[in-house]
N, C-alpha and C positions, 0 to 999 in steps of 0.2 A: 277511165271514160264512163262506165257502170256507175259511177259513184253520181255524175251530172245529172241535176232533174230539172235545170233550167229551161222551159216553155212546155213543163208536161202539165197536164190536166189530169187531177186529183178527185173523182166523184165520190159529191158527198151531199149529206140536208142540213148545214150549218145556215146558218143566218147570212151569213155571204155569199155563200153558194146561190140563196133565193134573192138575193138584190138585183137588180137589172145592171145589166154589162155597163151603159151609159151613164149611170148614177158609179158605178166602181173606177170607171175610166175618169171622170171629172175629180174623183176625189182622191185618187192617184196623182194626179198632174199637180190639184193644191199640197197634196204631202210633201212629195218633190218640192217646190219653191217655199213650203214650212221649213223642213231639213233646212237648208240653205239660209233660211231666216233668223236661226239660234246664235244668239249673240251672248249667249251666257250658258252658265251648268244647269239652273231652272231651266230654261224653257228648254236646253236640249235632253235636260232629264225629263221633260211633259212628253214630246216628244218622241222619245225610247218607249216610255211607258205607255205611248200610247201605241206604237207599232206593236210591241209585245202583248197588248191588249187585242189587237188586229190579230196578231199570229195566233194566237189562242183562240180567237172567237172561229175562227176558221175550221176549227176540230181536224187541220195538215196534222199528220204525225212531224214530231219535231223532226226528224230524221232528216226529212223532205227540204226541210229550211236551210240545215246545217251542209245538203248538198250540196243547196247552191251556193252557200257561203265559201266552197270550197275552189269555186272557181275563181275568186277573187282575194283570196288569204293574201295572196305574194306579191298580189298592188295594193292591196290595205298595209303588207310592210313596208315596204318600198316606199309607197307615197308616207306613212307617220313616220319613217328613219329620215326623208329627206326633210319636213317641217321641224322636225327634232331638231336641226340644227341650223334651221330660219327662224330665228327667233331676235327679237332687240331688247336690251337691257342689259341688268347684269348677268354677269356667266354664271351657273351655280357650278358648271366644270368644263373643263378649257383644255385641249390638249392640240398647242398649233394652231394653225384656224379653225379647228373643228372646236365649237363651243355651245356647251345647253346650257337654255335659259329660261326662266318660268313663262314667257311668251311664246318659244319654242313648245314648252309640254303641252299647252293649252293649245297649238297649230295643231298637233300630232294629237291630241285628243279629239280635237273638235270634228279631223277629217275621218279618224279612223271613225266614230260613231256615224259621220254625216253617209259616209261608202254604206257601211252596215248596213244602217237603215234604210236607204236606198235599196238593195236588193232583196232585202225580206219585204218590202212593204212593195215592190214590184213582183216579187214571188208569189205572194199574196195574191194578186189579182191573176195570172195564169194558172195559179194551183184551183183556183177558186170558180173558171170559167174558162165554158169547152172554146175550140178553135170559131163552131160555127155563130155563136153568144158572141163573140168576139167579134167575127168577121160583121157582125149585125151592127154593133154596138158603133164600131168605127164608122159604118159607110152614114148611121144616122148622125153620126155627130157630124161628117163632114161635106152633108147632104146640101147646108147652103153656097158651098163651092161648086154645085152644079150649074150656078147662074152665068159662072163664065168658063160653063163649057168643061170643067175639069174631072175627069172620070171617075168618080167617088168610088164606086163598088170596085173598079176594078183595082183601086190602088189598096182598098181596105183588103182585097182580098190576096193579092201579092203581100202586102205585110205579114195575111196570116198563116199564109204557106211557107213564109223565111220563119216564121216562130216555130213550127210543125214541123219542117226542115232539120231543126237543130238538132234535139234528143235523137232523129233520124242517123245523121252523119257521122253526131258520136258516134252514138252505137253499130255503121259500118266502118267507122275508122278502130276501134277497139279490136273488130274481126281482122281487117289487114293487118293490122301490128300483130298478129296475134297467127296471125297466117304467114309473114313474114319471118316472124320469129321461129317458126315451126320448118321454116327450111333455111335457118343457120342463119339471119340476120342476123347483126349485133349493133344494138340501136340503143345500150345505154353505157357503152365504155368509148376511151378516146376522147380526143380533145374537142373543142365548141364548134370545130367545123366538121367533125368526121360526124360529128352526130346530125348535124344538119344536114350533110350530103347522105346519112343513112338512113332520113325519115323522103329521101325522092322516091323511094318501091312505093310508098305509103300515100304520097300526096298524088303519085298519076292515076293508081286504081279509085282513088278518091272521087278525082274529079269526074273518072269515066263512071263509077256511080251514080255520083249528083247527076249528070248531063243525063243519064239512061233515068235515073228517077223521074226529072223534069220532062222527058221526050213522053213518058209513058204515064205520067199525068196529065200532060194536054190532051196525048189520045184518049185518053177514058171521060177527058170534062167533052173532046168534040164530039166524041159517041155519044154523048149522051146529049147533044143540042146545046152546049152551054153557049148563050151569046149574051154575057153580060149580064149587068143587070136594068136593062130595061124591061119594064111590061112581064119581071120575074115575081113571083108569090111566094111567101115565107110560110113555113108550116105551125114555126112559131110566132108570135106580132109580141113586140116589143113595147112594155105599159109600165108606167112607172105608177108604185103603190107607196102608200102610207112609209112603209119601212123605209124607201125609199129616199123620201122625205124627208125624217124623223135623221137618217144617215147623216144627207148633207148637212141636217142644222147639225150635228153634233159635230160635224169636221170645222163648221163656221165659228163654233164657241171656242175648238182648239186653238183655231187661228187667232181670235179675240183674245182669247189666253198668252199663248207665246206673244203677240205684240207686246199686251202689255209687261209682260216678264222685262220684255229688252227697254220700254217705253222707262219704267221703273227702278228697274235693278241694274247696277253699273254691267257695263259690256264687256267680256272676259276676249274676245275675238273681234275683229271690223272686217 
């Protein structure tokens, strides 16, 4: 559970760190439907290299990266063992109905790079910017849903307490297990359901955490007058600069890129 660093914040003076949250949050979203766009080994090798280029510029210890990669190892298997053998053509080997086929390898490649880079190039943007950059970044982006009525601050701000939440929980669930185990649970031997009925000590102290964490963050936001965000003042004001700018076109030339890669070059995946 020590090993997760997914939703921590990472300070640092990289070039990412100094972008504005709104410019990181947009170019996020176009990454995301890029990934998804790669219809060949080019564009999803421009791609790679361009998130590894992200990870790098960001001056994250790699370590940080490979945390969170660890969260998701065993559905990046899972999901390339099951397209490994969704595949049409011929078999290059056949045992039964299970059969691999060079449209298979190329499924099981394409998702296991598409998962990847999806969570480092989302890592990337929480390792990169604090909860309150965040909490800012969203309420401005989804400031013109205030016209019908829809609570912007407070939804942005509920998102960013379930992000802040998370590394939270691990690390009380790693102490119960670990406090459980200290008075003679046994929570990794027996068969798939003894194990499951051995992690119930684990998941009630949980929830009575979570619930006592939440109770005792609302007291602390009502002590302190919090009522939304209306007619509220930011210590920081949120301005988008040259780097800014200079960001998006270069994520816009990716995109113009990877089109044409698939536009061009025959399509290894649809």
């Amino acid at each position: 559970m020590r090993e997760i660093a997914f939703g921590q914040f990472y300070p640092g003076s990289s070039l990412l760190h100094k972008l504005d949250p709104r410019a990181k949050i947009i170019m996020l979203i176009a990454f995301i439907v890029l990934v998804f766009c790669t219809a060949n080994y080019v564009s999803l090798a421009v791609v790679a290299a361009s998130v590894l280029g992200i990870v790098l510029l960001s001056e994250v210890p790699l370590r940080m990266y490979f945390k969170s990669l660890k969260m998701i190892i065993v559905i990046v298997l899972i999901t390339s063992a099951l397209n490994l053998f969704y595949g049409t053509g011929e078999p290059i080997w056949q045992w039964g109905v299970l059969k691999i086929t060079l449209s298979g390898i190329n499924n099981a490649v394409f998702v296991s790079a598409r998962i990847i880079c999806l969570i480092l190039i989302s890592s990337v943007l929480t390792f990169t910017t604090s909860p309150n950059d965040l909490t800012d970044a969203i309420e401005r982006l989804l400031k013109p849903l205030t016209v019908f009525h829809v609570k912007v601050h407070e939804i942005a701000m509920m998102m960013t307490i379930a992000l802040r939440f998370v590394p939270l929980l691990l690390e009380e669930t790693d102490k119960i297990m670990a406090a459980q185990k200290a008075r003679g649970a046994d929570m990794e031997s027996g068969s798939l359901v003894q194990r499951i009925k051995a992690l119930i000590p684990v998941l009630i102290p949980l929830f009575v955490s979570a619930f006592r964490r939440a109770y005792e963050l609302a007291v602390a936001m009502e002590c302190r007058c919090y009522q939304g965000g209306q007619g509220r003042t930011r210590m920081k004001i949120l301005k988008l600069r040259k780097r800014d700018y200079l960001s998006c076109a270069v994520v816009i030339i990716l995109i113009v890129g990877v089109v044409l890669c698939n536009v061009f070059l025959p399509q290894t995946v649809r």
